[in-house]
KEKE-3310 file (N, C-alpha, C; in steps of 0.2 Angstrom, whole numbers, plus 5000, padded with zeros to 4 digits):
npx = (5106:5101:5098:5086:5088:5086:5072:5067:5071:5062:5066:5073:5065:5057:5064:5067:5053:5051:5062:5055:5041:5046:5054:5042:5034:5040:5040:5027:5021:5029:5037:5052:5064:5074:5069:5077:5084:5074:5073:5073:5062:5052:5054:5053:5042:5026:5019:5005:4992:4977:4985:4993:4985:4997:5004:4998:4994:5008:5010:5002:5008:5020:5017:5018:5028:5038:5034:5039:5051:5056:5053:5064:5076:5082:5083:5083:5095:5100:5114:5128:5142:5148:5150:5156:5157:5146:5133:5115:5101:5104:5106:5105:5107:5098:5102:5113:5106:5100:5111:5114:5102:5105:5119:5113:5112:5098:5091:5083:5078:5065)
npy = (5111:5098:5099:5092:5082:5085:5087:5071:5073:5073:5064:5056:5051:5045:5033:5025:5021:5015:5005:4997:4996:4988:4977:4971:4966:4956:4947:4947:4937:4929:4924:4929:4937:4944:4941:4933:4943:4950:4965:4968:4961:4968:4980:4975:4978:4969:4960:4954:4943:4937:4937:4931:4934:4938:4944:4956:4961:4966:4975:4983:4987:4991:5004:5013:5010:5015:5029:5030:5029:5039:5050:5048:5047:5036:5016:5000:4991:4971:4970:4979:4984:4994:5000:4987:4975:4977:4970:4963:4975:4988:5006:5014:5027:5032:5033:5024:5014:5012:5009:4997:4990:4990:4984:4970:4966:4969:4959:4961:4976:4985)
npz = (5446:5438:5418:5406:5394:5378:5365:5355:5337:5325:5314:5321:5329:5320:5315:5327:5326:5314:5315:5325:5321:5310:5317:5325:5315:5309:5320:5324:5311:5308:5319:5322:5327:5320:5304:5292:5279:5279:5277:5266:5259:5267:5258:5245:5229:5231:5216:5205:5202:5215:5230:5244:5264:5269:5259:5258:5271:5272:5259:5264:5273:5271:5264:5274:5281:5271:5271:5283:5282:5273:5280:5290:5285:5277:5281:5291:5291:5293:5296:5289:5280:5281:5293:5302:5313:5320:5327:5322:5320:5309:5304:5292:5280:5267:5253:5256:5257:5243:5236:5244:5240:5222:5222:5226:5215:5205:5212:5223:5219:5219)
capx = (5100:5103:5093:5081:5089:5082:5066:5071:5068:5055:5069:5074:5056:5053:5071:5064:5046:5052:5064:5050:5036:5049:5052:5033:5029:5042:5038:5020:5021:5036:5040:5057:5067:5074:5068:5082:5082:5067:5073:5071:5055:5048:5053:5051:5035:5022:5013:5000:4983:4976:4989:4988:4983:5002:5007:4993:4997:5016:5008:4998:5011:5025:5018:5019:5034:5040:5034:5044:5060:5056:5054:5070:5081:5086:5081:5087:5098:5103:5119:5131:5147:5150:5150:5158:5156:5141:5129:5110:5100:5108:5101:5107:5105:5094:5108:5117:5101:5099:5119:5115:5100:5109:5122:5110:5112:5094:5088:5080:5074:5057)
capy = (5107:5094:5099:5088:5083:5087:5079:5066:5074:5070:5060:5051:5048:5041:5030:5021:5019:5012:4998:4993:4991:4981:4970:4969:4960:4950:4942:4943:4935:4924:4922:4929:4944:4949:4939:4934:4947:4955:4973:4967:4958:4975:4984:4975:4977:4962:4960:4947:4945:4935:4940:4930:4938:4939:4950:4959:4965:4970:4979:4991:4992:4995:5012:5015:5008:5020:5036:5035:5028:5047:5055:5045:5047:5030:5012:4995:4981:4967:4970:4982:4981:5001:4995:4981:4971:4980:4966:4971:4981:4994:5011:5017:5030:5029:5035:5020:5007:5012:5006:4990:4984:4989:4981:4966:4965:4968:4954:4964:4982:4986)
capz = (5444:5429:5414:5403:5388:5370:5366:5349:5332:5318:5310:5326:5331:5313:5314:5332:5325:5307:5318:5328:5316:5306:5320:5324:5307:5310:5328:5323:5305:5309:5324:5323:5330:5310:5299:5287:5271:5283:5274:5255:5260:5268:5255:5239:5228:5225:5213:5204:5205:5222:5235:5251:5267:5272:5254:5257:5276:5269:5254:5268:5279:5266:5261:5282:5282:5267:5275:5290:5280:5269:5285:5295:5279:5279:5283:5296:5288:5298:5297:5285:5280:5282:5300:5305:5321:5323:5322:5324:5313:5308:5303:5286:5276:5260:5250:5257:5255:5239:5235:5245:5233:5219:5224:5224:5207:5204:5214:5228:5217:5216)
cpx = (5101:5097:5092:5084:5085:5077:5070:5068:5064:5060:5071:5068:5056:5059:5068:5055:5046:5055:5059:5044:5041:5051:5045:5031:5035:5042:5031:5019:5024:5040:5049:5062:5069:5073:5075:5081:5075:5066:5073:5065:5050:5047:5052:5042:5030:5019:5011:4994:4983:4984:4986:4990:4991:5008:5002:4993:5004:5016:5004:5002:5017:5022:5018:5027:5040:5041:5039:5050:5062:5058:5061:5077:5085:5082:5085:5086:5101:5108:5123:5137:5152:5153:5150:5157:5149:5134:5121:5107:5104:5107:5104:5104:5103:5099:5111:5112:5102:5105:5116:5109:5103:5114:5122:5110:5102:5087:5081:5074:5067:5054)
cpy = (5104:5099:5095:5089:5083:5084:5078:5073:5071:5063:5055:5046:5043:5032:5024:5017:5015:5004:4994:4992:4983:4973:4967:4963:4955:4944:4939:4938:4929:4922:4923:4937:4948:4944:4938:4938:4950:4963:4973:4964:4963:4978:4983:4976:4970:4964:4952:4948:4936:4933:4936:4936:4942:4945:4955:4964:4970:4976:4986:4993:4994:5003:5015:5016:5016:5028:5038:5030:5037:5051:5053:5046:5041:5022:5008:4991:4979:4968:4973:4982:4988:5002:4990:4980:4975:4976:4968:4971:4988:4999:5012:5022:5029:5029:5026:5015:5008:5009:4999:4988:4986:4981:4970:4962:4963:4964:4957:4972:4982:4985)
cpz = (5437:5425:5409:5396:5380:5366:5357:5344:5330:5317:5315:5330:5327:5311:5320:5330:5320:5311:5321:5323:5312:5311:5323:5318:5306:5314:5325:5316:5305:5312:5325:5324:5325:5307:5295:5279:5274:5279:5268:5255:5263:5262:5248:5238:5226:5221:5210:5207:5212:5229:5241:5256:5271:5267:5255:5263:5274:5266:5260:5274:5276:5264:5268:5285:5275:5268:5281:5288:5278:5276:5291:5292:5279:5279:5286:5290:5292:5299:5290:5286:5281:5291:5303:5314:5326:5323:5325:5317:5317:5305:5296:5281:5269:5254:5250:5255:5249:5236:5237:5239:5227:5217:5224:5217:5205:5208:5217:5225:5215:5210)
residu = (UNK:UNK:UNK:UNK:UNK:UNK:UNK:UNK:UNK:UNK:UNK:UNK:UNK:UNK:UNK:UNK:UNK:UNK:UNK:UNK:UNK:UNK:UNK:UNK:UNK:UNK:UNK:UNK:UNK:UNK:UNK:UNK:UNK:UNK:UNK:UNK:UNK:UNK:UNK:UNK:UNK:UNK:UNK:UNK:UNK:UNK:UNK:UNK:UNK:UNK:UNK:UNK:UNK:UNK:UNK:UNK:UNK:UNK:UNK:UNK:UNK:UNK:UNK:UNK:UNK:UNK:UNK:UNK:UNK:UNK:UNK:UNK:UNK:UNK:UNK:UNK:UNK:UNK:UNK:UNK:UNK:UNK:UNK:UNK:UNK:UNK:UNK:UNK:UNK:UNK:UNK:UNK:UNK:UNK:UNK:UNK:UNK:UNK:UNK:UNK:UNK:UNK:UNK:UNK:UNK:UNK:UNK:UNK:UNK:UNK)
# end
């Protein structure tokens, strides 16, 4: 009799549900399956006074989006260089994002 394999963890829950929101605001907002830089534009912060209605959604789903990076250990970039020919998002550890915007020289850091 096969057996039922092991339902996901927290962090693998939070890893499948962080991908898909991030594609959500991209389809809905933009019409496009990854946004190009979609994972610096999730993650950086706005600010300035009158925000339109499209920094304004990001700003309340950035701290959602935040939580189930904390809880997934990690975040999706389009593509990384840690894994080649894997094209895609790509799951990454926080560790490692934190490197890529770096790496940014700035551009991208909160």
């Amino acid at each position: 009799m096969p057996t039922d394999p092991p339902p996901p963890t927290y962090e693998e829950l939070a890893r499948e549900v962080l991908l898909h929101r991030m594609q959500d605001y991209s389809e809905d907002y933009h019409c496009a399956g990854w946004l190009s830089d979609l994972e610096f534009l999730l993650w950086e912060k706005q600010t300035g006074e009158g925000k339109s209605p499209d920094v304004q959604v990001r700003d309340k789903m950035r701290a959602e989006l935040r939580v189930l990076a904390k809880v997934a250990g990690g975040w999706w970039v389009y593509e990384d260089d840690t894994q080649p020919g894997q094209p895609g998002p790509v799951f990454v550890s926080m560790e490692r994002w934190l490197q890529i915007l770096k790496n940014q020289n700035g551009k991208h850091v909160p």
